[in-house]
TIVO-2410 file (N, C-alpha, C; in nm, 3 decimals):
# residues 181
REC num residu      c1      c2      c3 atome chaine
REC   1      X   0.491  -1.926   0.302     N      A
REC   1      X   0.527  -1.811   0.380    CA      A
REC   1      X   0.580  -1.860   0.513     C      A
REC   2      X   0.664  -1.795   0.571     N      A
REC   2      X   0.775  -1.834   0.681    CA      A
REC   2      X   0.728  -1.710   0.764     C      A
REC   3      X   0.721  -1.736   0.924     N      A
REC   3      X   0.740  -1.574   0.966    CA      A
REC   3      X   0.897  -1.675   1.081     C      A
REC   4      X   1.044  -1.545   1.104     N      A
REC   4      X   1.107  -1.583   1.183    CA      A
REC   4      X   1.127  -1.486   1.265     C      A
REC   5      X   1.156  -1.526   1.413     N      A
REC   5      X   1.219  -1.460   1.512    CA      A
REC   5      X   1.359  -1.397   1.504     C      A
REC   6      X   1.383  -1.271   1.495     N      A
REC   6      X   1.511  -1.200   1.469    CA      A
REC   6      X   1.554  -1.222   1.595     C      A
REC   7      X   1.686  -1.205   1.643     N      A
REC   7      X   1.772  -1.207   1.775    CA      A
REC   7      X   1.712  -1.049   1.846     C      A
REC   8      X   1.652  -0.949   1.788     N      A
REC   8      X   1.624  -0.831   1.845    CA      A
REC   8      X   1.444  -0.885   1.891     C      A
REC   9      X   1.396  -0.994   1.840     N      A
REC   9      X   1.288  -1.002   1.883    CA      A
REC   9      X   1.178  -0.936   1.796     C      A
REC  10      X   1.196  -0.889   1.683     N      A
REC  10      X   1.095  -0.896   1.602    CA      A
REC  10      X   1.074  -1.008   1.486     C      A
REC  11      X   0.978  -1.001   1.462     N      A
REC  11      X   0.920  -1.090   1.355    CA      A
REC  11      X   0.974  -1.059   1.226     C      A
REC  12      X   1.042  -1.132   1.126     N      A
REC  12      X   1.031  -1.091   0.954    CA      A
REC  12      X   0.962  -1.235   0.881     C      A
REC  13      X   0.895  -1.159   0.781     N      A
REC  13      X   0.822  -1.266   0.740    CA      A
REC  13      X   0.873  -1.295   0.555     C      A
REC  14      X   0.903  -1.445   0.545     N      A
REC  14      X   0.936  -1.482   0.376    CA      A
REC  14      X   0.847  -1.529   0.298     C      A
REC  15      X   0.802  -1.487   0.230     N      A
REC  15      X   0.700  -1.556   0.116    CA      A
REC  15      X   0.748  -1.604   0.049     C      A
REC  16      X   0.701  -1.711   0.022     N      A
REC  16      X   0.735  -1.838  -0.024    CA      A
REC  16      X   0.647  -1.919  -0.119     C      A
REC  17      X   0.514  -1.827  -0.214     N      A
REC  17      X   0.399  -1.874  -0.213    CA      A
REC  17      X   0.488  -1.870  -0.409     C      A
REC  18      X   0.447  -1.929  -0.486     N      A
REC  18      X   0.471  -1.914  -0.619    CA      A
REC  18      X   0.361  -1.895  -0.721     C      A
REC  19      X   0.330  -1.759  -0.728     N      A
REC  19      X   0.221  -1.703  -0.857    CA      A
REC  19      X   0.260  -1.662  -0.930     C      A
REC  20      X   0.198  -1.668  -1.046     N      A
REC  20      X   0.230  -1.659  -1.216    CA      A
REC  20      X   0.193  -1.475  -1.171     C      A
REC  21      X   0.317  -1.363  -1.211     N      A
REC  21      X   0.293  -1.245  -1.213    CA      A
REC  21      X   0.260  -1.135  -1.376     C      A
REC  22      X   0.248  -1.065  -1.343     N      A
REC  22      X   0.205  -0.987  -1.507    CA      A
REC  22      X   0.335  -0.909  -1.460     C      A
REC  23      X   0.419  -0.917  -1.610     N      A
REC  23      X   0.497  -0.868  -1.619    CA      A
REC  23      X   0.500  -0.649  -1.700     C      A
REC  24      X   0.558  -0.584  -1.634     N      A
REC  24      X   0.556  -0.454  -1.675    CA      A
REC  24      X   0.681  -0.412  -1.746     C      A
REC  25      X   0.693  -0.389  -1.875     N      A
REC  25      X   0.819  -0.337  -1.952    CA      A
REC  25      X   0.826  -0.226  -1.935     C      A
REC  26      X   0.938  -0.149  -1.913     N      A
REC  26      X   1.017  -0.058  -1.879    CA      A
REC  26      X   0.924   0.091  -1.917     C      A
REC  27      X   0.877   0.096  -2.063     N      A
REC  27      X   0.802   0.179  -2.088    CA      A
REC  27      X   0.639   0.217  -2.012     C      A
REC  28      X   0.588   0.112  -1.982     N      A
REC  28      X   0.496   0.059  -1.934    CA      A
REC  28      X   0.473   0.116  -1.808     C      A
REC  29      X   0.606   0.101  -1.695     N      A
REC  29      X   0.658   0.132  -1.586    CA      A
REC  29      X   0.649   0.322  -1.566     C      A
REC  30      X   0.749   0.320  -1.680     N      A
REC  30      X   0.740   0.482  -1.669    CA      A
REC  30      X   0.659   0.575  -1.721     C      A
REC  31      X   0.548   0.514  -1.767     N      A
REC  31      X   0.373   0.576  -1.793    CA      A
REC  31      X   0.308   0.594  -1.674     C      A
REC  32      X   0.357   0.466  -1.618     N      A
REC  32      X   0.252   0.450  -1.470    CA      A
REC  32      X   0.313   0.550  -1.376     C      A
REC  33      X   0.470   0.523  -1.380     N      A
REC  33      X   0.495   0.635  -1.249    CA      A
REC  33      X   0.471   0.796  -1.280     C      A
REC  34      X   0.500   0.819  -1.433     N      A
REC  34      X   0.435   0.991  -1.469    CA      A
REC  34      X   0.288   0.976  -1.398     C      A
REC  35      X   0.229   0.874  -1.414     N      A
REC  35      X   0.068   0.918  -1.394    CA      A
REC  35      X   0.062   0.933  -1.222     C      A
REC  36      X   0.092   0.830  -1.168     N      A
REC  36      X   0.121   0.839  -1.056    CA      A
REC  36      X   0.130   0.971  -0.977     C      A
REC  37      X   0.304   1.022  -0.993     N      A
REC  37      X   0.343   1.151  -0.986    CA      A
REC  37      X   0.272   1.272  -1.013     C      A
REC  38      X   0.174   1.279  -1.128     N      A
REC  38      X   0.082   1.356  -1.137    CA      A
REC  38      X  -0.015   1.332  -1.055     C      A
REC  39      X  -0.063   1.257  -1.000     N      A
REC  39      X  -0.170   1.215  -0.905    CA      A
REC  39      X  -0.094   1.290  -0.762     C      A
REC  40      X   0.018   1.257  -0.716     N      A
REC  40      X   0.039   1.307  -0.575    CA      A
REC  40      X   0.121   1.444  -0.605     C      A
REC  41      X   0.140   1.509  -0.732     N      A
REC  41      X   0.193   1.643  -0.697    CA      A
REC  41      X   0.133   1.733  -0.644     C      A
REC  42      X  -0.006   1.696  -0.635     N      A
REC  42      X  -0.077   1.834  -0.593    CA      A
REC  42      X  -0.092   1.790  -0.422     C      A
REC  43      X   0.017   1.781  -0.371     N      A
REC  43      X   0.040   1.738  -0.233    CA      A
REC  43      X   0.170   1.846  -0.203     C      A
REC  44      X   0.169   1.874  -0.069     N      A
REC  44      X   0.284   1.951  -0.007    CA      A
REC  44      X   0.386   1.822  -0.033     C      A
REC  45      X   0.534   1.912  -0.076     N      A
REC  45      X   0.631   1.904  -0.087    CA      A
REC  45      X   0.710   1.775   0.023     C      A
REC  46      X   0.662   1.832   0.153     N      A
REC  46      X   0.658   1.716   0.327    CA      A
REC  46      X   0.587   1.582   0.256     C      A
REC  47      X   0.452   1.570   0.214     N      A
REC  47      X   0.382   1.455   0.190    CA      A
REC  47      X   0.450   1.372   0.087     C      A
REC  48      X   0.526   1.449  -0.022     N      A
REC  48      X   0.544   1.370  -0.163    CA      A
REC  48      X   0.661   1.310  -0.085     C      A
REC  49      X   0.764   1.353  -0.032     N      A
REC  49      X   0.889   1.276   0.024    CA      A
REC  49      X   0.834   1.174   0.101     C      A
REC  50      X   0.761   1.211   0.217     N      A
REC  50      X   0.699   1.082   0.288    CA      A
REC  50      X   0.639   0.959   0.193     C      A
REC  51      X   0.540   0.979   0.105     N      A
REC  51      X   0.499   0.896  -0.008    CA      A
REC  51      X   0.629   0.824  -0.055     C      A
REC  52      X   0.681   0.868  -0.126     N      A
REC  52      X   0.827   0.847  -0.151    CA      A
REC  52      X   0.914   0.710  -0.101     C      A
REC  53      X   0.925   0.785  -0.010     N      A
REC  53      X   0.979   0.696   0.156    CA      A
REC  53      X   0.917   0.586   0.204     C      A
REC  54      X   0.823   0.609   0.195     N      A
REC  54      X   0.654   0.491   0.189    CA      A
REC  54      X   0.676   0.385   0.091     C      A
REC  55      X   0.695   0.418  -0.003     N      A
REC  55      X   0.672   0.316  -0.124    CA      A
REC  55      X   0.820   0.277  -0.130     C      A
REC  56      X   0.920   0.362  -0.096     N      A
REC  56      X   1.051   0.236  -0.133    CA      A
REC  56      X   1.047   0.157  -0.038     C      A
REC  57      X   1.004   0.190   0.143     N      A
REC  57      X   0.987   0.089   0.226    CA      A
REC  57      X   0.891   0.001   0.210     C      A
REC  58      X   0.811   0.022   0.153     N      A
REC  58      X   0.696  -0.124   0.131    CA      A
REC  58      X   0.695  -0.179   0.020     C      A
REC  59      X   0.831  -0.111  -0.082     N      A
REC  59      X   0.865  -0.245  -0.210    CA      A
REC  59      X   0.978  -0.271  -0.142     C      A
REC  60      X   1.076  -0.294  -0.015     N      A
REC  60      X   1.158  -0.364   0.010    CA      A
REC  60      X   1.114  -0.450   0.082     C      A
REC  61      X   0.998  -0.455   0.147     N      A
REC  61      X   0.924  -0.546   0.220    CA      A
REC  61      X   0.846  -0.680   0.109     C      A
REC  62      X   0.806  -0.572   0.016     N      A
REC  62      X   0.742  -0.644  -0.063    CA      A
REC  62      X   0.706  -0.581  -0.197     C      A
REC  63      X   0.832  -0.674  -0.252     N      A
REC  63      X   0.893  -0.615  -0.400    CA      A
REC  63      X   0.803  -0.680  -0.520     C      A
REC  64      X   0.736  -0.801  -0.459     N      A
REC  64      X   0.652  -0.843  -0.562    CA      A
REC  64      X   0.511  -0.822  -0.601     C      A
REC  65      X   0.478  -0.727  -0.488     N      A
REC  65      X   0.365  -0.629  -0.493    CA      A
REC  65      X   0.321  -0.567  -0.600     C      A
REC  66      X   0.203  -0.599  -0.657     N      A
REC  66      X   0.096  -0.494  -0.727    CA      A
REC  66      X   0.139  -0.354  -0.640     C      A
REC  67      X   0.130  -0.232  -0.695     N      A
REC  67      X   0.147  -0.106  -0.621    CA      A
REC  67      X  -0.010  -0.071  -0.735     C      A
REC  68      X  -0.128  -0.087  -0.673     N      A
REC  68      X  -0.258  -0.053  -0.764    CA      A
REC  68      X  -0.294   0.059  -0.743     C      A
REC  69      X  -0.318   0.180  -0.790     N      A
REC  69      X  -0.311   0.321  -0.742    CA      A
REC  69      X  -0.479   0.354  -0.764     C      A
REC  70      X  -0.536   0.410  -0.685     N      A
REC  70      X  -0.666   0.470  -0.692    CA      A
REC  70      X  -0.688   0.610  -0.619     C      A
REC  71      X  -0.708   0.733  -0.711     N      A
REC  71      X  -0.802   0.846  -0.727    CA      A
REC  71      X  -0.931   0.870  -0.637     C      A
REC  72      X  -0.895   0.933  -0.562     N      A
REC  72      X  -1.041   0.965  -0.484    CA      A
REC  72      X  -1.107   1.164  -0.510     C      A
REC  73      X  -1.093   1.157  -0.652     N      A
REC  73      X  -1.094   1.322  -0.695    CA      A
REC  73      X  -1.210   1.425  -0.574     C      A
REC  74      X  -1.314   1.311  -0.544     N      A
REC  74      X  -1.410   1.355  -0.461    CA      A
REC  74      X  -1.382   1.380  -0.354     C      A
REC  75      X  -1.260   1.298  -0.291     N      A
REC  75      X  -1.219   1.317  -0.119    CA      A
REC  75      X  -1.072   1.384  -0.118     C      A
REC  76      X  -1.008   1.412  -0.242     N      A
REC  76      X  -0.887   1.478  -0.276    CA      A
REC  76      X  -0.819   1.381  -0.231     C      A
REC  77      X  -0.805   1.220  -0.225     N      A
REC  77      X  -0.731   1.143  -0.168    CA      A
REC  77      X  -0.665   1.074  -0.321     C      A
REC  78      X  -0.552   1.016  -0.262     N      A
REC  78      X  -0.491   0.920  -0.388    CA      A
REC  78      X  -0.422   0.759  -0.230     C      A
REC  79      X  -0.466   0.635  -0.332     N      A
REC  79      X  -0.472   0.557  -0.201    CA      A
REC  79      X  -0.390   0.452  -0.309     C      A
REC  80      X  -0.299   0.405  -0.257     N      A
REC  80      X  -0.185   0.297  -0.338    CA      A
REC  80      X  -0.158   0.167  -0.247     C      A
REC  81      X  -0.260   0.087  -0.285     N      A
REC  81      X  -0.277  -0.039  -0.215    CA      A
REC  81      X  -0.165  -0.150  -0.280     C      A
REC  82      X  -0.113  -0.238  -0.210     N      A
REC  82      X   0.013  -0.372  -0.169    CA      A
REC  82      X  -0.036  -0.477  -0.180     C      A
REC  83      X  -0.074  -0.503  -0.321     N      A
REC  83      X  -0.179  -0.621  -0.316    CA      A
REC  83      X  -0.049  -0.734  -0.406     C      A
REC  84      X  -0.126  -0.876  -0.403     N      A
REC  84      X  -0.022  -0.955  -0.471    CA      A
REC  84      X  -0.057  -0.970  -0.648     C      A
REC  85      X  -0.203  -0.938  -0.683     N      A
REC  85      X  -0.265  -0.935  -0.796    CA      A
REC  85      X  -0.276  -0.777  -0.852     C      A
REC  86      X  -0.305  -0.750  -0.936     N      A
REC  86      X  -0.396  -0.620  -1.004    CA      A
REC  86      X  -0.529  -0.563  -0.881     C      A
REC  87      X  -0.585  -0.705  -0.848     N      A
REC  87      X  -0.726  -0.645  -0.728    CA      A
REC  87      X  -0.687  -0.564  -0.637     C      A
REC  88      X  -0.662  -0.481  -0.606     N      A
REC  88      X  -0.628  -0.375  -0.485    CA      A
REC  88      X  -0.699  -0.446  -0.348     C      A
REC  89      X  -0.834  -0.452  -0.338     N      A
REC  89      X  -0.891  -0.501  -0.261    CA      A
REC  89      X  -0.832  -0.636  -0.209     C      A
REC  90      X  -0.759  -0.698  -0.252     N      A
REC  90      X  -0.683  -0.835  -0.190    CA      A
REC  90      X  -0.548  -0.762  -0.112     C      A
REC  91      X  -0.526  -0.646  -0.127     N      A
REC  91      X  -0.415  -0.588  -0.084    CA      A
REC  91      X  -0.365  -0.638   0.029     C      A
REC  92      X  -0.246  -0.571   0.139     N      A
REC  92      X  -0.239  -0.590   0.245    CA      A
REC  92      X  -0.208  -0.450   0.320     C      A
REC  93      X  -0.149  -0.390   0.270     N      A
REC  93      X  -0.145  -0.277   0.287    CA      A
REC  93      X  -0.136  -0.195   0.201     C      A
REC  94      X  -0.190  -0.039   0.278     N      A
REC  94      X  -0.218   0.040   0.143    CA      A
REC  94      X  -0.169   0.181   0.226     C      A
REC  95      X  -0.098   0.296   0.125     N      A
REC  95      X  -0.073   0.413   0.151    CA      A
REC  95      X  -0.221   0.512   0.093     C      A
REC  96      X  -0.246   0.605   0.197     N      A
REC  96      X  -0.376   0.682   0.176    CA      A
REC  96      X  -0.326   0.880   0.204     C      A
REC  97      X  -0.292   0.894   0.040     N      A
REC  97      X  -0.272   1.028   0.104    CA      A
REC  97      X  -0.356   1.175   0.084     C      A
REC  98      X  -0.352   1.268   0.142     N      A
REC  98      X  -0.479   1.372   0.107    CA      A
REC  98      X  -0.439   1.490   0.170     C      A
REC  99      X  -0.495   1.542   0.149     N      A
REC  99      X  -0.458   1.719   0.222    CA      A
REC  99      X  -0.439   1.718   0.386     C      A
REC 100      X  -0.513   1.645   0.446     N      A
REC 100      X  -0.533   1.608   0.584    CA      A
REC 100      X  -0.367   1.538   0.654     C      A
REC 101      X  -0.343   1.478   0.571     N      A
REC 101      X  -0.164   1.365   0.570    CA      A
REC 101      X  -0.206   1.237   0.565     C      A
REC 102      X  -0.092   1.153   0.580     N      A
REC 102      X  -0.059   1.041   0.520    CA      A
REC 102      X  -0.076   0.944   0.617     C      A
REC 103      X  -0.157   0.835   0.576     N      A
REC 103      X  -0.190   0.738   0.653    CA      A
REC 103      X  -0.142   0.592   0.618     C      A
REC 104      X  -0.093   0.493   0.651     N      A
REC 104      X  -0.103   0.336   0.655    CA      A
REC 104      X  -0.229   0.251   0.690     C      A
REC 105      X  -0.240   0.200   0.600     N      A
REC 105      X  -0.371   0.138   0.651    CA      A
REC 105      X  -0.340  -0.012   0.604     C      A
REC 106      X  -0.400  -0.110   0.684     N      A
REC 106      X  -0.388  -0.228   0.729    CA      A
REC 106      X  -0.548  -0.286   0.717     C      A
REC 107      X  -0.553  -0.350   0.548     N      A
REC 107      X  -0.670  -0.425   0.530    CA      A
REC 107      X  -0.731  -0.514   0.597     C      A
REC 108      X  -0.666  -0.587   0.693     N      A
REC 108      X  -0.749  -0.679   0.768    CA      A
REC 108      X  -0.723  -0.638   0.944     C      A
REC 109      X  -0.669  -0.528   0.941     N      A
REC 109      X  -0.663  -0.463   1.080    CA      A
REC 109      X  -0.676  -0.540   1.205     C      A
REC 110      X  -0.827  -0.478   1.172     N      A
REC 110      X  -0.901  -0.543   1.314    CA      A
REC 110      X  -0.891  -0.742   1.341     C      A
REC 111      X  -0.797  -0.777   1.251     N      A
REC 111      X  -0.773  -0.938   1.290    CA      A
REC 111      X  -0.629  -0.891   1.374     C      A
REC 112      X  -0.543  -0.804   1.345     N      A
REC 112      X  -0.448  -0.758   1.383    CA      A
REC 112      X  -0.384  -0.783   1.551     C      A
REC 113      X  -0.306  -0.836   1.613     N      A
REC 113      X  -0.254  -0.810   1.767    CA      A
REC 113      X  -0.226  -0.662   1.784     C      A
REC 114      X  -0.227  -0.532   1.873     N      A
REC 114      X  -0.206  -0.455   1.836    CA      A
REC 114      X  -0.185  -0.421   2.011     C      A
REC 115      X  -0.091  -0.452   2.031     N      A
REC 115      X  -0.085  -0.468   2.194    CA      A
REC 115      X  -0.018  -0.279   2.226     C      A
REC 116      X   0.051  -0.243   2.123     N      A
REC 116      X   0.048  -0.098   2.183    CA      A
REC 116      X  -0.085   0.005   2.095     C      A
REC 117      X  -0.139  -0.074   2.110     N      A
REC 117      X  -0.349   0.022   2.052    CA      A
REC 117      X  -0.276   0.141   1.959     C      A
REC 118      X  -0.198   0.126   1.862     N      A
REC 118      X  -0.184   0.171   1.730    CA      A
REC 118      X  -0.283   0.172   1.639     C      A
REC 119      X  -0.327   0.146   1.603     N      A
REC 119      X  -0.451   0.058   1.493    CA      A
REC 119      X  -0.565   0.219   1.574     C      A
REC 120      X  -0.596   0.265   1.424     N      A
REC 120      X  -0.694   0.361   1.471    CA      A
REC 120      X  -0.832   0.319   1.368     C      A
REC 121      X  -0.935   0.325   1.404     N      A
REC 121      X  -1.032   0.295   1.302    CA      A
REC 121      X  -1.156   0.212   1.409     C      A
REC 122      X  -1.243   0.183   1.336     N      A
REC 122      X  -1.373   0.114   1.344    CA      A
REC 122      X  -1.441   0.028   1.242     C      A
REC 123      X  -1.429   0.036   1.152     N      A
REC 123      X  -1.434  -0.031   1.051    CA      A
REC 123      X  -1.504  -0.208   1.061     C      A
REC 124      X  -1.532  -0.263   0.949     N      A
REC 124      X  -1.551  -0.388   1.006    CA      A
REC 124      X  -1.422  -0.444   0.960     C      A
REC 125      X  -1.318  -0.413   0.896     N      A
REC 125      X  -1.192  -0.483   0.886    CA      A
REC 125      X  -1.122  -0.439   0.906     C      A
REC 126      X  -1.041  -0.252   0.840     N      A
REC 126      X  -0.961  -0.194   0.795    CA      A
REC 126      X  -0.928  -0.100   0.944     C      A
REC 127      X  -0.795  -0.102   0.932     N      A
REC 127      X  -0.771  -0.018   1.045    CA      A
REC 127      X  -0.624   0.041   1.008     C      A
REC 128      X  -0.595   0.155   1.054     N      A
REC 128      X  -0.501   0.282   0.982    CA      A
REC 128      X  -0.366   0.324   1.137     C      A
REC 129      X  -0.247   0.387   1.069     N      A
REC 129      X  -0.240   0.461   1.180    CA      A
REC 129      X  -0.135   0.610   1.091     C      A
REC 130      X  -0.178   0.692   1.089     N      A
REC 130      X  -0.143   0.819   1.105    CA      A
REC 130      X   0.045   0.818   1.065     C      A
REC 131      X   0.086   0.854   0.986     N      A
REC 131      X   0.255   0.834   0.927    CA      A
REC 131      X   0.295   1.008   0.963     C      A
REC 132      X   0.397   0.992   1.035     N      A
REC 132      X   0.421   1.155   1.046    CA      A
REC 132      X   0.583   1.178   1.004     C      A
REC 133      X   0.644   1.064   0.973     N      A
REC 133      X   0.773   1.121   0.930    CA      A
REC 133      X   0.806   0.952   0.847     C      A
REC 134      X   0.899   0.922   0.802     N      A
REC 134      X   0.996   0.831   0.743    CA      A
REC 134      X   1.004   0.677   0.839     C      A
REC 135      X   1.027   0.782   0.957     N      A
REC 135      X   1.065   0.679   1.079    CA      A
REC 135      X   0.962   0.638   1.157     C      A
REC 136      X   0.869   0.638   1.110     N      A
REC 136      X   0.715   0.556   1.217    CA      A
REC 136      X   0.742   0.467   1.158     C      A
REC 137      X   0.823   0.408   1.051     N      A
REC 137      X   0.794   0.276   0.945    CA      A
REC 137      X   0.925   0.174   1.049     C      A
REC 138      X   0.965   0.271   1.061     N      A
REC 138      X   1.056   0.182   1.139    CA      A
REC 138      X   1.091   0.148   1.301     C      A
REC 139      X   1.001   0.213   1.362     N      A
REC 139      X   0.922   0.209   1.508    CA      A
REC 139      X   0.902   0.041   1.495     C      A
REC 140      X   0.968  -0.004   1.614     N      A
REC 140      X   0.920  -0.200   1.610    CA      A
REC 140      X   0.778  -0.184   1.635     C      A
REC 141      X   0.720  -0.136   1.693     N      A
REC 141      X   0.558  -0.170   1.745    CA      A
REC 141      X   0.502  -0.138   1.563     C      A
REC 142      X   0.515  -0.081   1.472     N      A
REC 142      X   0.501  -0.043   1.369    CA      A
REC 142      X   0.529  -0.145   1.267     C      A
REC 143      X   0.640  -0.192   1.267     N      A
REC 143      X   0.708  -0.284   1.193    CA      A
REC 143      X   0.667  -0.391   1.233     C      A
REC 144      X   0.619  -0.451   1.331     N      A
REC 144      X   0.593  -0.575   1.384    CA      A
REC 144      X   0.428  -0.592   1.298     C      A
REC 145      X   0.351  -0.480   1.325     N      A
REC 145      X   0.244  -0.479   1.256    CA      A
REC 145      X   0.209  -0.491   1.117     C      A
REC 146      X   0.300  -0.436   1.047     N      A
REC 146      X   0.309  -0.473   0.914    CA      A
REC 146      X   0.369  -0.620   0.897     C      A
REC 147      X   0.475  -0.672   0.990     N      A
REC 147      X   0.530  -0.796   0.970    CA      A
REC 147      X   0.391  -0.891   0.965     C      A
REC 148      X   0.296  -0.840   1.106     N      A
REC 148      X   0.159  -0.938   1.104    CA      A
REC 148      X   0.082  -0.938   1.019     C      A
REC 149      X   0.089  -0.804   0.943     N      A
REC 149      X  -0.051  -0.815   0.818    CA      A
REC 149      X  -0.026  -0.897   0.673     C      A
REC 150      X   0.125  -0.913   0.708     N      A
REC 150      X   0.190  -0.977   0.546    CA      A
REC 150      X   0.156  -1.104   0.603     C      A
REC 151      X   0.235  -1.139   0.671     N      A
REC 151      X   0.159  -1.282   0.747    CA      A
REC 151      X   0.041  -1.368   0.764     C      A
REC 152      X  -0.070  -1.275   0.785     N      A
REC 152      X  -0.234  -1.308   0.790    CA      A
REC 152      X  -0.298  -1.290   0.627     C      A
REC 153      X  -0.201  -1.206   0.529     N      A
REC 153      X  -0.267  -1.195   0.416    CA      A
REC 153      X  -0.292  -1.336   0.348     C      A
REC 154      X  -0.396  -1.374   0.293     N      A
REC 154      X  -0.508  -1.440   0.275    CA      A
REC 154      X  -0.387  -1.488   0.115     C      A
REC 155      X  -0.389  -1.435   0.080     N      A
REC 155      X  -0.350  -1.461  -0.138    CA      A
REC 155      X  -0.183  -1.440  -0.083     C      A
REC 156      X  -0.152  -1.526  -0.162     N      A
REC 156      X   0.016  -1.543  -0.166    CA      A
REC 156      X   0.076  -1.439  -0.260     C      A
REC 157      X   0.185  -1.391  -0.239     N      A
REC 157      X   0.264  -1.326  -0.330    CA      A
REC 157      X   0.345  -1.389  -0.429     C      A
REC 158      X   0.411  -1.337  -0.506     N      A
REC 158      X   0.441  -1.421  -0.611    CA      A
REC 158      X   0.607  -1.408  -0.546     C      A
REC 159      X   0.682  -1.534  -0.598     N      A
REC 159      X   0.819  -1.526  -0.473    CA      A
REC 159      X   0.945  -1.445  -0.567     C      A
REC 160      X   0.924  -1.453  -0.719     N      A
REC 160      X   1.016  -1.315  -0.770    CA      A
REC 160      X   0.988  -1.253  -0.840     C      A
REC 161      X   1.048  -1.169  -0.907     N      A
REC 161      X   1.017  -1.061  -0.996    CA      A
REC 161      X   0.997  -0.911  -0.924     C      A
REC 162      X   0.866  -0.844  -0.974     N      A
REC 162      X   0.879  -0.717  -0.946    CA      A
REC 162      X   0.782  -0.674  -1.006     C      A
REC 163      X   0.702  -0.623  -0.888     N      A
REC 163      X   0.560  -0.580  -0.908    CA      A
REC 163      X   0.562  -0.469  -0.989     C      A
REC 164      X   0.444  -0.446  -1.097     N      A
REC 164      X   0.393  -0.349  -1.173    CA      A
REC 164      X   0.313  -0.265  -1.080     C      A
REC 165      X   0.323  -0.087  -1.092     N      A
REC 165      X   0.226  -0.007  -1.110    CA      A
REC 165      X   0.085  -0.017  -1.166     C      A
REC 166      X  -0.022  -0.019  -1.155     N      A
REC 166      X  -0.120  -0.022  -1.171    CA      A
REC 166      X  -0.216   0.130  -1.152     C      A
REC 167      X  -0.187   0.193  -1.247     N      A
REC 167      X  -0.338   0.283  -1.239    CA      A
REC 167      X  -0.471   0.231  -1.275     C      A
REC 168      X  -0.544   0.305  -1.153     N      A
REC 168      X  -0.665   0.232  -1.191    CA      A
REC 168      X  -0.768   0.358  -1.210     C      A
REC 169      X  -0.745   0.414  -1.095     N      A
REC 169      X  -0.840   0.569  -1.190    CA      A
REC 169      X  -0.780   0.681  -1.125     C      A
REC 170      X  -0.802   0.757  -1.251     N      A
REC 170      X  -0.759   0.937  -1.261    CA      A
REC 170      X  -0.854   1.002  -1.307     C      A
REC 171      X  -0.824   1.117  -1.294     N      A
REC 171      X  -0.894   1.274  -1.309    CA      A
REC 171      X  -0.960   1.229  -1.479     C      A
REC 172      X  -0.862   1.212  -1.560     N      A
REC 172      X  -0.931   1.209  -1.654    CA      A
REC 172      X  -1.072   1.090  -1.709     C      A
REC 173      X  -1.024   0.998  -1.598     N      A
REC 173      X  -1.153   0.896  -1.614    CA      A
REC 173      X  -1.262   0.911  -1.555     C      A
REC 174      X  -1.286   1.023  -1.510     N      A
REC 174      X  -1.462   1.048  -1.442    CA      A
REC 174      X  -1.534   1.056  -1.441     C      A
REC 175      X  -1.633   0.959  -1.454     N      A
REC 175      X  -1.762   0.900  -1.474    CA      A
REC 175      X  -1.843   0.983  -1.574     C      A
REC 176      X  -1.867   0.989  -1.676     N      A
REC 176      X  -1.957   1.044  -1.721    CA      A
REC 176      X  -2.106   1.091  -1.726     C      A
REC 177      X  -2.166   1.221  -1.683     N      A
REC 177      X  -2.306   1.173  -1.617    CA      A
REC 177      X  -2.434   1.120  -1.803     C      A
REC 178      X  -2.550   1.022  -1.739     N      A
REC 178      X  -2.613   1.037  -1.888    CA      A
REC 178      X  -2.718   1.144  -1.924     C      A
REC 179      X  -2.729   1.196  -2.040     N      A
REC 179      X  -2.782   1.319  -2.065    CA      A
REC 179      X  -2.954   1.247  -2.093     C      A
REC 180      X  -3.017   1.376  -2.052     N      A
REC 180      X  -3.170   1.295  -2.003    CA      A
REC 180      X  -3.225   1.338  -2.155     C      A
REC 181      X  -3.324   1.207  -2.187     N      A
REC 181      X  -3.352   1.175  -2.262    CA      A
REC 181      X  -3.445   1.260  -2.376     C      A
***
């Protein structure tokens, strides 16, 4: 991984790391994004475009990304973590959306420089900031931050191809309770 100095003075960062990726065939692909899509339709019309907008900017950042999708049926949230594996939890960044709106969140945050106090949270790692249109992604104090979290991420990305969708849980997978004996 490379991070370089642009002539405007921000950071872009190249991965450069070489992992064996799981490959997703076309059919495969378009299972995951129906399921997906069913997961964030029950979102205002404003949120699904932002989502949208979200995910083509953080597969041009990082196209070789796991996009691992997780169901929060209990908190009405759906949270689509930027990881380099299937583990979500190795992620680097993750989109968190819910009735409330749409957040960025930044797995190792609080290691984060965050010199304009963006970074909202307490957490012992994870720290978020609030997405209100298309263009917070592209705010430099914004962009610089994501440039730092790809940077500090821990697990290398894989340097081509093209990350698979990953569902990991939905509505229909919910826990079953056990019936007493």
């Amino acid at each position: 991984m490379s991070v370089k100095k642009e002539p405007s003075g921000r950071r872009s960062v190249q991965v450069e790391a070489e992992v064996s990726g799981s490959t997703q065939s076309a059919v495969e692909r378009r299972s995951a994004e129906a399921q997906l899509r069913t997961l964030i339709d029950k979102f205002a019309p404003a949120h699904l475009r932002l989502i949208g907008a979200m995910r083509r900017s953080l597969r041009m950042r990082l196209p070789t990304a796991h996009e691992v999708v997780y169901e929060y049926h209990n908190l009405g949230a759906v949270v689509i973590s930027y990881s380099p594996n299937e583990r979500g939890y190795e992620g680097v960044l993750a989109i968190r959306a819910s009735a409330n709106g749409v957040k960025l969140y930044f797995n190792r945050g609080k290691e984060l420089p965050d010199p304009a106090k963006m970074l909202q949270g307490s957490g012992n790692q994870t720290r978020s900031i609030d997405v209100e249109g298309a263009s917070t992604l592209t705010r430099p104090e914004v962009a610089c931050l994501i440039d730092e979290a790809i940077a500090h991420n821990q697990v290398p990305f894989a340097r081509a191809g093209r990350g698979p969708v990953v569902i990991r849980s939905t509505s229909a997978k919910k826990r079953q309770r056990r019936s007493p004996a």
